[in-house]
C-alpha positions in Angstrom: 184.0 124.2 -3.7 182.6 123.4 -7.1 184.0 121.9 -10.1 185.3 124.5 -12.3 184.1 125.5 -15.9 187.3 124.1 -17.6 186.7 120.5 -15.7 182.5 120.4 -16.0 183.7 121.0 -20.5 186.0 118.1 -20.3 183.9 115.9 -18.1 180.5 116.6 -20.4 182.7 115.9 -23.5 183.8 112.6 -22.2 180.3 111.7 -21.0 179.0 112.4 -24.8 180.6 109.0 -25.3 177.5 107.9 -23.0 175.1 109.5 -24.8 176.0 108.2 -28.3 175.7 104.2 -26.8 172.4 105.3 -25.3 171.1 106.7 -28.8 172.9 103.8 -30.7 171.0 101.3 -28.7 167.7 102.0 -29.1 168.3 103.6 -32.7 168.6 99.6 -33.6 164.8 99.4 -31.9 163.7 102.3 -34.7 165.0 100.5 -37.9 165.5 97.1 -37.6 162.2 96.4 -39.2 162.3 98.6 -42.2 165.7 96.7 -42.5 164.2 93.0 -42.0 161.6 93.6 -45.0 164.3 95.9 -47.2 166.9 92.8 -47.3 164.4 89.9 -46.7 166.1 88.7 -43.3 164.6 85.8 -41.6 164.3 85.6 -37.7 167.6 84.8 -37.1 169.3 86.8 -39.6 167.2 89.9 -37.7 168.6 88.9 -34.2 172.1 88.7 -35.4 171.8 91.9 -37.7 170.7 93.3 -33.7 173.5 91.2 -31.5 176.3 92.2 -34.1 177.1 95.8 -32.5 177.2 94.0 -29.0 179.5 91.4 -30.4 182.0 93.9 -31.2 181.3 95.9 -28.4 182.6 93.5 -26.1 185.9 93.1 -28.4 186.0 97.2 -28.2 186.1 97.2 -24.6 189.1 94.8 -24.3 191.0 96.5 -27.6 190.3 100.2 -25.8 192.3 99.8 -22.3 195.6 98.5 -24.7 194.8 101.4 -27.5 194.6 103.6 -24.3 197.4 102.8 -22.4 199.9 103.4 -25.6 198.2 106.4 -26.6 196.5 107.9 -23.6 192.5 108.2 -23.2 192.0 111.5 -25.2 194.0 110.4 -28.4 192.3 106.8 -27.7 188.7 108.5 -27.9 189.2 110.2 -30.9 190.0 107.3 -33.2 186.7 105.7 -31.1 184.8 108.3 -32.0 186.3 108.7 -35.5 185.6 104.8 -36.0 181.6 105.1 -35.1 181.1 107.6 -37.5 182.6 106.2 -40.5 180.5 102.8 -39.2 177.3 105.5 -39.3 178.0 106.6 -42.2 178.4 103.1 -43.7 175.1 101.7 -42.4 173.2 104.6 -43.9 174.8 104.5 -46.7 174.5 100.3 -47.1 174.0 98.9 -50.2 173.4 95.1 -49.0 172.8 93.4 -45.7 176.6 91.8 -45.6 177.5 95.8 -45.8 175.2 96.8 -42.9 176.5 93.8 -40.9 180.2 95.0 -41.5 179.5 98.6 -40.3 177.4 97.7 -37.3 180.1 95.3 -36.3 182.3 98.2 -37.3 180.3 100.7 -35.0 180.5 98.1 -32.4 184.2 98.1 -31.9 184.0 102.2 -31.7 181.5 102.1 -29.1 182.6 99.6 -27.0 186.0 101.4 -26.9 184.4 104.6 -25.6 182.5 102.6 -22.6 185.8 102.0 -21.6 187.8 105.0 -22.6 185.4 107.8 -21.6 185.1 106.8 -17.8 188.2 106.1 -17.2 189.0 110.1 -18.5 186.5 111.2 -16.4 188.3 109.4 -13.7 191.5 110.6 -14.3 190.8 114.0 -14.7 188.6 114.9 -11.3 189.4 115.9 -8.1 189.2 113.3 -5.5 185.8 115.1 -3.9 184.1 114.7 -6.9 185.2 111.8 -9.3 182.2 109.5 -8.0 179.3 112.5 -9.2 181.0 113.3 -12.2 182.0 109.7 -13.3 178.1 109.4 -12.7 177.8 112.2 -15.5 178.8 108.9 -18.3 175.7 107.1 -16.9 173.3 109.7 -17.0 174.1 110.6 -20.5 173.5 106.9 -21.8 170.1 106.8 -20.4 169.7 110.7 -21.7 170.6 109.1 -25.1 168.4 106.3 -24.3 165.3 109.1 -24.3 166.9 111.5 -26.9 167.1 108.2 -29.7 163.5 107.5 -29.0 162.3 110.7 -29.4 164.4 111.2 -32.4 163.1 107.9 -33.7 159.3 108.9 -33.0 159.9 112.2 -34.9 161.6 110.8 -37.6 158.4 108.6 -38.3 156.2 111.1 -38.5 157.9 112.5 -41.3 156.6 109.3 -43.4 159.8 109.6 -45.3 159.2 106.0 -47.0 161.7 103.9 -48.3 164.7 106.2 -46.9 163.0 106.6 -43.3 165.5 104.2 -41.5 168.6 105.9 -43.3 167.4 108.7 -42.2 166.7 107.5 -38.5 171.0 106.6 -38.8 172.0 110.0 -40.0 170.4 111.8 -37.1 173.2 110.2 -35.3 175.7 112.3 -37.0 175.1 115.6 -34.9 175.7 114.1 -31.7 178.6 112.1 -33.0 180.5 114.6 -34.6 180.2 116.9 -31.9 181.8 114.6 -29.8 184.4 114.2 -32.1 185.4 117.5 -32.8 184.7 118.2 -28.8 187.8 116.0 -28.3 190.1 118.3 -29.8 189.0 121.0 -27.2 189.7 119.3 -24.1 193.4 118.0 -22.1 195.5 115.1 -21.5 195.0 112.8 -18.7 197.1 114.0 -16.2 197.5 110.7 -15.3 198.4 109.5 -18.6 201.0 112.3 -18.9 202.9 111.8 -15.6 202.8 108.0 -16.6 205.1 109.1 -19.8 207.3 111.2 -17.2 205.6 115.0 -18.1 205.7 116.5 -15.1 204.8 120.0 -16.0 202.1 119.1 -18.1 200.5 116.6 -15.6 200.4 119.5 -12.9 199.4 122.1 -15.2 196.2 120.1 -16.0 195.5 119.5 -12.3 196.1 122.7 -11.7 193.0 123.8 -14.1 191.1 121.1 -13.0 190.8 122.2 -9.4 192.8 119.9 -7.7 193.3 121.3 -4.0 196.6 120.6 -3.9 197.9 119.7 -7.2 201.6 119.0 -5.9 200.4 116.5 -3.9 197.7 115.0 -5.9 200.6 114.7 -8.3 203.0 112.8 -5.7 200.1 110.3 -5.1 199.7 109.8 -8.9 203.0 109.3 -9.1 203.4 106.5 -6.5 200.3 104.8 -7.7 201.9 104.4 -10.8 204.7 102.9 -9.4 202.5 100.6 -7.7 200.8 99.7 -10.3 204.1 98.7 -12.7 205.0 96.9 -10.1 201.8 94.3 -10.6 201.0 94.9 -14.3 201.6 91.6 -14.7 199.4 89.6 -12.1 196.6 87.8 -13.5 192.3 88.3 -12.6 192.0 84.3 -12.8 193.8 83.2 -10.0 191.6 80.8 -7.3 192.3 83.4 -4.8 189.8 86.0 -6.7 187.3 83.6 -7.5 184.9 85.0 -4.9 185.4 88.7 -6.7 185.2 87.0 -9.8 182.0 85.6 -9.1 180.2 88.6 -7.7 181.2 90.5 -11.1 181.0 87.7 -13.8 177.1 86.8 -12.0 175.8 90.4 -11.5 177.1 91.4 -14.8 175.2 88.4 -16.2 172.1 88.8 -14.2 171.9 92.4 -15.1 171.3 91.7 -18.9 169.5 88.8 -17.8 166.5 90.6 -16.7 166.2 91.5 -20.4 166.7 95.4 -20.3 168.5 96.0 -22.9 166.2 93.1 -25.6 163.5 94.6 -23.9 164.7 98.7 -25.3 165.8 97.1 -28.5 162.7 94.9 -29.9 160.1 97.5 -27.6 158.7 97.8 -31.0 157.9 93.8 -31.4 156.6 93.6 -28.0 153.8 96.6 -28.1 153.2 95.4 -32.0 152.5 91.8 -30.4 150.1 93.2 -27.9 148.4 94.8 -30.6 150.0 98.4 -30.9 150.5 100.5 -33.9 154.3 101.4 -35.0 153.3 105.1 -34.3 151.9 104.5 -30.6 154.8 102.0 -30.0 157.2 104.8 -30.2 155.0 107.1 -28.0 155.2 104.0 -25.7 159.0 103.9 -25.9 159.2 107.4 -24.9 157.1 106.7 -21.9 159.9 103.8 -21.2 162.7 105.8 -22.0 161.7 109.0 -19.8 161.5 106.7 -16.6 164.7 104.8 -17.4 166.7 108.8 -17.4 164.6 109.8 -13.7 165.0 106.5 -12.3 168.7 106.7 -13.0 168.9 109.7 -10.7 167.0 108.2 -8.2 169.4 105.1 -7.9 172.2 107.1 -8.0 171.1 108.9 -4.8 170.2 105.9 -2.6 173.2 104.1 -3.5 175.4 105.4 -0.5 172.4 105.9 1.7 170.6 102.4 0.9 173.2 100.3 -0.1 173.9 98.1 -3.0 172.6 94.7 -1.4 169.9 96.2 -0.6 169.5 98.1 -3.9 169.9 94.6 -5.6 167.5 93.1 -4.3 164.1 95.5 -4.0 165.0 95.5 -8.0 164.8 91.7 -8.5 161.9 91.4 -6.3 160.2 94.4 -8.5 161.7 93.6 -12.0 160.5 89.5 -11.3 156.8 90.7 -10.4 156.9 92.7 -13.6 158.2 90.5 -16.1 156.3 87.5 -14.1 152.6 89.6 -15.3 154.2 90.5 -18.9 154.2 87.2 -19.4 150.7 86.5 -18.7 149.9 89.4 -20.3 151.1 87.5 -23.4 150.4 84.1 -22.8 146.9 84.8 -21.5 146.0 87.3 -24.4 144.4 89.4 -22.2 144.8 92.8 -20.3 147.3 94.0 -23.2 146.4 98.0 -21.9 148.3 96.7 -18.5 151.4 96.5 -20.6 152.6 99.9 -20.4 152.2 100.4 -16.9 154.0 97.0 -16.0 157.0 97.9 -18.2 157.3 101.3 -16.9 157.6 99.7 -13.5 160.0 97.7 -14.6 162.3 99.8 -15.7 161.3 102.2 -12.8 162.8 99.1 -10.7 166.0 97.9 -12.9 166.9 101.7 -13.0 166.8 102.4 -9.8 169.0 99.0 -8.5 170.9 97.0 -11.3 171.7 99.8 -13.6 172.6 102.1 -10.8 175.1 99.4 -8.7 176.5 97.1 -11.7 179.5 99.2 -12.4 180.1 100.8 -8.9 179.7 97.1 -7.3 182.2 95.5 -10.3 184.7 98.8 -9.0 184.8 97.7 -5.6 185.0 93.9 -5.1 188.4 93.5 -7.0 191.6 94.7 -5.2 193.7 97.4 -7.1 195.8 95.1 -8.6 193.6 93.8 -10.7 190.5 96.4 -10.7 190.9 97.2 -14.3 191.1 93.6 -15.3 188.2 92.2 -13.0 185.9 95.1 -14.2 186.7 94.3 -18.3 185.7 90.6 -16.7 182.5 91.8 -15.5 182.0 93.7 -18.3 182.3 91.1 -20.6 179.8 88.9 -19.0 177.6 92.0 -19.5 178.2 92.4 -22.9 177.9 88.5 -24.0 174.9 87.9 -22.4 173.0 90.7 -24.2 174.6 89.2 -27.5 173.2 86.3 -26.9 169.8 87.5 -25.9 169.8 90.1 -29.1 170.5 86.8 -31.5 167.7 84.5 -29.7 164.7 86.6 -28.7 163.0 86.7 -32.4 163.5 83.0 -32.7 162.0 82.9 -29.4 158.7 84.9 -29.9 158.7 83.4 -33.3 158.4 80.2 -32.1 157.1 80.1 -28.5 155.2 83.5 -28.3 155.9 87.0 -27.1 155.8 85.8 -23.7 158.7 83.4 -23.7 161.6 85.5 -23.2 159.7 86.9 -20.5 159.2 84.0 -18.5 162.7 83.8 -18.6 163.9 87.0 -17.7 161.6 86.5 -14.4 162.7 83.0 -14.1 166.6 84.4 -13.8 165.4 87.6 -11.7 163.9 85.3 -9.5 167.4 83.5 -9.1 169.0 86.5 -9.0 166.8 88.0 -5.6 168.1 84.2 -4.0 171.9 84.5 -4.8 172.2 88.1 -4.0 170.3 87.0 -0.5 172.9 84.4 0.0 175.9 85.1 -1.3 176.3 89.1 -2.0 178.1 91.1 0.6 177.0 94.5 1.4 180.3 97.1 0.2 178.4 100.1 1.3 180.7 102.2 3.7 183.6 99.6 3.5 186.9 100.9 2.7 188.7 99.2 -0.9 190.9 97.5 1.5 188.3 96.2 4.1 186.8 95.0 0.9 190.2 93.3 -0.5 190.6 90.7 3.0 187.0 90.2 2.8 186.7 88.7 -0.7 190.0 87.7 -1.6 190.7 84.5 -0.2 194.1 83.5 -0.1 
């Protein structure tokens, strides 16, 4: 049995939201330049004109499961999506760089909220056989965006549109954002999220044209999980008896950033322009980066069950550190710059296929149900303020110690990443949630 053509629409407009932080974050990569010699910035005013939409993001993703809860996911991801494109609108429109800080911190706080929001719809709304796939589809969308923005950026600049190019490069963002928003209007309620506010009829009406086998019954277990769930609201993440779960997401989301991915997509531009690379055959370069991050993705998503995530984990630190280890000397030896493509290809051939295919499945599984949605915002939020801090710091660093600095350090922590996931990572693969739970959770 295959998902149905009323649950693939509402799945692929709730995995738009995945697209539109894919496109956002390499958009960044595309103007930030034009934008450093328009308003004058110094080094660290460019790294925090860059860390300011992760900033907010993480304050998005803790503000969207509240906004969500009171007004249900759909509702939610309408004002999210309503919110990022005022915030586009704004920053093509800026007239100062205080106004272009305000509306990427403002775009920030919409996209965060759909990295929340839209998963959990997805969630909510598919059939028990095929939630893990089509959760999956929010994933491959942000590395689709991921390609599509570089593309779009690369096109863009060949239109030599001068002074107006990087507005231009933000108003491209426009189409796919406003046909997310006005997809939103098209698509149901969480059944979950009605039956939660005691509508029955509409709750199995909505599994009904979902697919669900049994919707009477799927309903029941909603139902009772709801009850369960009220009845532990209240417990608290940070207790000492989750500290082992609480490591294993605070650490990987930590490590994953760590590794640099996501300083590495924004300031591509700065690192092939350091290595002696044209603007023009950076962004042909970026498109070489951003097509392996999107068939990588699928790869990792198809070992996952059949490899493991342990063992995902750490053939990716063992590939990203030998990477980043010869960028490095790439950079501080001056030499074999052509080797630079080719070794960051790899590397995001290996991060794709491990870290960015286990973070947010491995975060899911370690917590108990209690407290799942609060551990994974935790996990998240280590994510999030980790790339913050990279965004702000990496010109300072290359400024100051050389283009290959922040490499040394990402292979320095992908090193230490390959030795803690040795020692202290359990394997989850084939482990049921509750095999998991007296595992970890030490009472």
């Amino acid at each position: 049995m295959r998902p149905n053509s009323k649950l693939m629409k509402s799945t692929m407009t709730g995995a738009l939201g995945g697209l539109l932080f894919g496109f956002d974050l390499v958009l960044v990569s595309g103007i930030i330049d034009s934008i450093v010699r328009v308003y004058g910035l110094s080094d660290y005013q460019k790294g925090l004109t860059v860390a300011m939409g992760p900033i907010s993001t993480v304050i998005g993703c803790f503000v969207a499961g509240v906004i969500g809860q009171r007004l249900g996911t759909r509702t939610a991801m309408r004002w999210a999506a309503a919110v990022y494109l005022l915030a586009t609108v704004g920053t093509a429109l800026a007239v100062g760089w205080p106004m272009l800080l305000a509306m990427r911190f403002m775009a920030g706080l919409g996209l965060g909220s759909a990295t929340v929001l839209c998963p959990v719809y997805i969630a909510e709304l598919s059939p028990a056989l095929w939630r893990g796939r089509l959760v999956g589809m929010f994933q491959i969308n942000v590395v689709t965006g991921i390609l599509v923005g570089y593309v779009s950026n690369y096109f863009v600049r060949l239109a030599q549109l001068g002074a107006i190019e990087w507005r231009v490069m933000v108003a491209v963002v426009l189409v796919p954002g406003s046909i997310f928003l006005l997809a939103l209007f098209t698509i149901p309620r969480s059944p979950r999220w009605s039956a939660s506010r005691n509508e029955i009829d509409e709750a199995l009406l909505v599994l009904s044209q979902m697919g669900a086998p049994d919707p009477k019954a799927e309903l029941d277990d909603i139902q009772s999980a709801i009850a369960a769930e009220n009845a532990s609201t209240h417990e608290a993440v940070f207790q000492w008896k989750y500290r082992y779960p609480l490591f294993l997401a605070i650490s990987i989301g930590a490590f994953n950033q760590l590794a640099g991915i996501n300083a590495i997509m924004v300031y591509v531009h700065d690192i092939f322009r350091a290595a002696g690379f044209s603007m023009i055959s950076g962004d042909v370069q970026a498109i070489a980066i951003g097509l392996t991050n999107w068939i990588f993705c699928f790869v990792g998503m198809s070992l996952i069950d059949h490899f493991g995530r342990k063992s995902l984990l750490l053939v990716g630190a063992a590939g990203t550190f030998l990477c980043l280890s010869a960028v490095a000397w790439v950079f501080v030896s001056q030499t074999h710059q052509a080797a630079l493509l080719p070794l960051l290809v790899t590397f995001i051939a290996f991060f794709s296929m491990s870290q960015g295919a286990v973070i947010w499945v491995y975060i899911g599984e370690v917590f108990p149900t209690s407290v799942r949605s609060k551990g994974q915002g935790v996990g998240s939020a280590s994510h999030w303020i980790v790339y913050s801090i990279l965004a702000l710091i990496f010109p300072v660093l290359t400024h100051q110690y050389g283009a290959g600095a922040p490499f040394i350090i990402f292979a320095v922590a992908t090193f230490i990443q390959f030795v803690v996931v040795l020692l202290f990572y359990p394997e989850t693969k084939g482990k049921t949630l509750e095999q998991l739970q007296r595992q970890l959770v030490k009472g």
